[in-house]
C-alpha positions in Angstrom: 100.7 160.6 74.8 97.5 159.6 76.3 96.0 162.0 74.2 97.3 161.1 71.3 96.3 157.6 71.7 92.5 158.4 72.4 92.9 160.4 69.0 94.2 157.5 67.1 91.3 155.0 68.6 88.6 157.9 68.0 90.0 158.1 64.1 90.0 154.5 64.1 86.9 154.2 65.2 85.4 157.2 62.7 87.2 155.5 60.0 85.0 151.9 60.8 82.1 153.7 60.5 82.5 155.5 57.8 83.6 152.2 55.7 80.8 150.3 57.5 78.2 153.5 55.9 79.1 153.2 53.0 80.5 149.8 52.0 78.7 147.2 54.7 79.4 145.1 57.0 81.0 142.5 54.2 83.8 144.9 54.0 84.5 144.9 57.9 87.2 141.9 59.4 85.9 139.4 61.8 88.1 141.1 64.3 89.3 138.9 67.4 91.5 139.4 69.9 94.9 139.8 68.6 93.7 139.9 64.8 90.8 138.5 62.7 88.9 134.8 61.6 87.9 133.6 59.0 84.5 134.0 58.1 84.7 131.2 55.8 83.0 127.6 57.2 83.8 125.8 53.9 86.1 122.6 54.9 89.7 122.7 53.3 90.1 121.5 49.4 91.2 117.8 49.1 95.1 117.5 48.9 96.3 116.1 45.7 99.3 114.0 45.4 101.9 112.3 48.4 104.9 112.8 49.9 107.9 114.9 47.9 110.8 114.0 47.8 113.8 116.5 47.9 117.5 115.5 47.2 119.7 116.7 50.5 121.3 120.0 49.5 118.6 120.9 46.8 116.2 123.9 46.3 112.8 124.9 47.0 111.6 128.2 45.8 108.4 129.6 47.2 106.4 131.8 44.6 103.7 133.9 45.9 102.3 137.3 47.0 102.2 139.0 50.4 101.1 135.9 51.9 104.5 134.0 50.9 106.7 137.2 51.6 104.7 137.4 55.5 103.8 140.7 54.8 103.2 142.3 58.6 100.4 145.2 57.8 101.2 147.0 61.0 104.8 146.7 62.5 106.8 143.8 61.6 109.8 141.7 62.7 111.8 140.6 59.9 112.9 143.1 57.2 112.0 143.5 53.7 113.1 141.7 50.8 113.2 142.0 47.1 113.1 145.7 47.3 109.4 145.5 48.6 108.3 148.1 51.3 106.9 146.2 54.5 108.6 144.3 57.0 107.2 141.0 57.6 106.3 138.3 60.8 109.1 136.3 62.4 107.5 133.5 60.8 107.1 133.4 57.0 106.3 130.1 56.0 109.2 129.7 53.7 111.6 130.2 56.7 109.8 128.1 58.6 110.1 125.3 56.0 113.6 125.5 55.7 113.9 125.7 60.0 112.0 122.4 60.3 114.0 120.9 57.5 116.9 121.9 59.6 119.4 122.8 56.6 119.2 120.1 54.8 117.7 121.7 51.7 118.0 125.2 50.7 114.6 127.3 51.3 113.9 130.8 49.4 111.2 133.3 49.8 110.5 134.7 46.1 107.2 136.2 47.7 106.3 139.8 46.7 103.7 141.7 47.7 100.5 142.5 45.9 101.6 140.3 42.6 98.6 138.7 40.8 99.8 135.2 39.5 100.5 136.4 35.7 103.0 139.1 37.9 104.6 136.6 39.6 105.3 134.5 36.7 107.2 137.6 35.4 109.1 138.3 38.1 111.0 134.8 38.6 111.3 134.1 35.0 114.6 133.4 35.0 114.7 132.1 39.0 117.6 129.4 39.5 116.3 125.8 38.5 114.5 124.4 41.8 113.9 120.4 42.9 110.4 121.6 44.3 108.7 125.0 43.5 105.5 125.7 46.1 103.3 128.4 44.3 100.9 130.4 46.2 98.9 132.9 44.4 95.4 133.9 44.1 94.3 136.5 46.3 95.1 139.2 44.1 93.5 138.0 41.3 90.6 138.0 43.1 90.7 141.5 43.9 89.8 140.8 47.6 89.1 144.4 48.7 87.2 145.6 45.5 89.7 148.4 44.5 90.4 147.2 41.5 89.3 145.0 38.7 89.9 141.4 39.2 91.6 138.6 37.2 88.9 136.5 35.5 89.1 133.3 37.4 89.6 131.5 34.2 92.8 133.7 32.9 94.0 132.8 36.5 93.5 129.5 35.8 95.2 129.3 33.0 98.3 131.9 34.0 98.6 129.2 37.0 98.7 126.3 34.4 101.5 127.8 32.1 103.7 128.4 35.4 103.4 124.5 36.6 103.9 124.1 33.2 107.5 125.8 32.7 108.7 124.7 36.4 107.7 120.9 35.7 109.3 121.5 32.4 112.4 122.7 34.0 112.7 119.7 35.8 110.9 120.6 39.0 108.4 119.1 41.6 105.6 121.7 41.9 103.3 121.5 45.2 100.4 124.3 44.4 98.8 126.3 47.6 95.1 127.2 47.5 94.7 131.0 48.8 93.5 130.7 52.2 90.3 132.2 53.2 89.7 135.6 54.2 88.2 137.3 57.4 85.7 139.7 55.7 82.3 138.8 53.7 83.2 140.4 50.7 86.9 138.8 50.6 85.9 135.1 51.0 83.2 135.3 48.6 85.7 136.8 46.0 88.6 134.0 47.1 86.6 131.1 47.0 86.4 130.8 43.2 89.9 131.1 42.8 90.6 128.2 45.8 88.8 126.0 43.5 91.0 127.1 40.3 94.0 126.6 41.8 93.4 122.7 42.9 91.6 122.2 39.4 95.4 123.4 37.8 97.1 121.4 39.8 94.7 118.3 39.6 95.1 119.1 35.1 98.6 119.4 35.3 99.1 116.1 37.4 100.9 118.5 40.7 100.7 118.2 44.1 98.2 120.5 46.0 97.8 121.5 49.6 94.9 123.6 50.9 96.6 126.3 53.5 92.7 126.1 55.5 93.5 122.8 57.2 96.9 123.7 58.6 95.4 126.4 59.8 91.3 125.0 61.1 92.6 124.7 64.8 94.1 128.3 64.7 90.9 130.5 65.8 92.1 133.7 64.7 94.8 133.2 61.6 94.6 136.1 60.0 96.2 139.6 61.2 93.6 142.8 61.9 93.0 143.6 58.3 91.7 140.2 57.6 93.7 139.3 54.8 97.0 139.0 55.9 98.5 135.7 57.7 99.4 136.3 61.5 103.2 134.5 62.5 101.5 131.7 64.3 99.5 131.0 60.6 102.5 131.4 58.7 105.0 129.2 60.9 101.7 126.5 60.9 101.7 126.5 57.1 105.6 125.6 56.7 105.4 123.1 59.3 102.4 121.5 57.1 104.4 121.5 54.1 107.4 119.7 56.0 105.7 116.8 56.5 104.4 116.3 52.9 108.4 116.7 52.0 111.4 114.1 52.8 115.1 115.3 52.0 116.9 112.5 50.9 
């Protein structure tokens, strides 16, 4: 077992190096103990909008990627959902939402790893009318790892637009989340843009916004080893944030 072990941290190791070569340090997580920060020193995005009021019983859907789901990269707690492959953190923010609101509204996670916002707004097309929708998408069109080609920010924009769009027009409250920031150079840099386009949709659709950064800015390490995904004590932070910009009544 021991020997095992020393193999796995030697391959680990070897495999740092190698993507250190031959992609940079950009590519490599500001790992911390316990996970990775973020390299990012911008301040959070202005909110937009107040308090939200939910009727008592009524629903709140949470639309987003890996970072709604609580994707866990390595290991998990909580079991899958939606048919999707990895377990997830004890904390998701959803759940966390609907724990501090303490039953009094009806919470669901519609996140799903690796969808791009146009994905997304595919997949929960025909979702049950909500009272409040919290979207929370943007890291994959951003194409955070440089594997693939990214959304234009623009088409992003826009995708993010035509989804307020249809929920406000289905009679719900939207409240849109910025992507957070990453823990690598190359990550951040390709976020940022698309932080900005999600609180200019909101902000042209008239919506509430919230930027996941401050619940996060006294959290030194947020962000699990891979330094993308949220660690439980980010996650739980971000759904006790959005509490207190809701009021069931």
């Amino acid at each position: 077992m021991r020997w095992s072990n020393k193999r796995a941290a030697g391959g680990a190791a070897l495999a740092l190096a190698v993507v250190t070569a031959g992609l940079g340090w950009r590519f490599v997580p500001a790992v911390r103990w316990g996970g990775a920060a973020a390299v990012g020193a911008t301040p959070p995005l202005d909110p937009l909008g107040g308090t939200l009021a939910v009727p008592r019983g009524g629903l709140v859907l949470c639309l987003g990627d890996s970072l709604t789901y609580g994707a866990q990269r390595w290991g998990g707690v909580l079991p899958p959902i939606h048919g999707a492959g990895s377990k997830r953190v004890a904390t998701p923010f959803p759940e966390t939402l609907a724990r501090v609101l303490r039953g009094q509204a009806t919470v669901r996670n519609l996140g799903y790893p690796a969808d791009t916002a146009a994905m997304g707004s595919k997949r929960w097309e025909t979702a049950p009318r909500a009272d409040l929708v919290v979207l929370l998408y943007g890291t994959n069109d951003a194409n955070p790892r440089g594997w693939r080609t990214a959304v234009p920010v623009d088409t992003y924009r826009h995708v993010l637009e035509a989804l307020i769009r249809r929920e406000v027009g289905q009679g719900a409250q939207v409240l849109v989340l910025a992507p957070p920031p990453a823990g690598t150079a190359y990550a951040d840099a390709a976020i940022a843009p698309y932080r900005a386009a999600a609180r200019a949709a909101a902000a042209a659709e008239g919506v509430a916004f919230a930027d996941p950064a401050a619940f996060l800015k006294d959290i030194p390490v947020p962000l699990q080893a891979d330094g993308l995904h949220l660690r439980a004590e980010a996650t739980a932070r971000i759904g006790e944030g959005l509490a207190r910009r809701i009021t069931v009544r």
